[in-house]
C-alpha positions in Angstrom: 114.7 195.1 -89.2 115.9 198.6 -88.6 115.1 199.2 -85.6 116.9 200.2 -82.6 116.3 200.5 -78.3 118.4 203.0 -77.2 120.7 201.7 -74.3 120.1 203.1 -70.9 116.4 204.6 -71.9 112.8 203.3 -72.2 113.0 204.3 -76.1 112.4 202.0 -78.9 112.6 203.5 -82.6 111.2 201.3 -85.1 111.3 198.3 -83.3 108.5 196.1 -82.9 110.2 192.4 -81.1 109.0 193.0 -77.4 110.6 189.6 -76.6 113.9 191.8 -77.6 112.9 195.0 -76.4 114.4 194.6 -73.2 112.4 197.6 -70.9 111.7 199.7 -73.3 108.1 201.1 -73.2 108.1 204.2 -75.8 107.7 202.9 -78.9 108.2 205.3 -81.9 107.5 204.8 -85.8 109.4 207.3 -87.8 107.7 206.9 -90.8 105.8 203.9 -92.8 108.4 202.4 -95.3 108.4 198.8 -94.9 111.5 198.7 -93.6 110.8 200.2 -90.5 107.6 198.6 -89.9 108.5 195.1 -90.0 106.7 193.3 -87.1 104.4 195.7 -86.3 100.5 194.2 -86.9 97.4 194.3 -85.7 98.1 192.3 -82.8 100.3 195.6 -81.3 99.0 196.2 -78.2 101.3 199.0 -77.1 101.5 202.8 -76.8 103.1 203.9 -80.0 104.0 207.5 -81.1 104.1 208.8 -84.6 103.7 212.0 -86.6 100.2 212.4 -88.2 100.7 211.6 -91.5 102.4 208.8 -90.5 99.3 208.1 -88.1 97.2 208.3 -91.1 99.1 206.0 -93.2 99.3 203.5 -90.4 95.3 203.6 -89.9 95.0 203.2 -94.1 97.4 200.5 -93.7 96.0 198.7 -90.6 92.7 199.2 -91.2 92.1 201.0 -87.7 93.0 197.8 -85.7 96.0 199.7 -83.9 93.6 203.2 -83.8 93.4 202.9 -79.8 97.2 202.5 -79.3 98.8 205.2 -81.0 99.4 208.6 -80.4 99.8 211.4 -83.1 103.1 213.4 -82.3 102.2 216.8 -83.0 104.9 219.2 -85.3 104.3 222.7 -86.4 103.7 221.3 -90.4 100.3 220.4 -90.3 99.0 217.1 -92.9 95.9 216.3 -93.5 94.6 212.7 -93.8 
């Protein structure tokens, strides 16, 4: 797993153990490489912020089971699903 909490913040990047999370409650996917995606499912039940082609990807991937819980980070590029 690659990902990291941030000590002394509520930020979790790429990190999908809550039993290890500690009290993080921001969860942010950077992109959808396997690597950085490993533990997240279906069964996420979390807020989690990504950039929209990333949100797109995840839906494909996911089959719209995680639609509800996460948030599209908007940047000035714009991409399309």
């Amino acid at each position: 797993m690659n990902g990291v909490v941030i000590p002394q913040t509520p930020i979790a990047v790429d990190f999908w153990s809550l039993r290890r999370a500690g009290s993080a409650r921001l969860f942010f996917l950077t992109h959808m490489h396997c690597d950085h995606t490993v533990g997240l499912s279906s069964t996420w039940a979390r807020p989690l912020y990504c950039s929209p082609i990333t949100a797109c990807l995840l839906h494909r991937r996911l089959q719209d089971t995680l639609e509800q819980f996460y948030t599209q980070v908007i940047f000035d590029i714009h991409h399309p699903c």
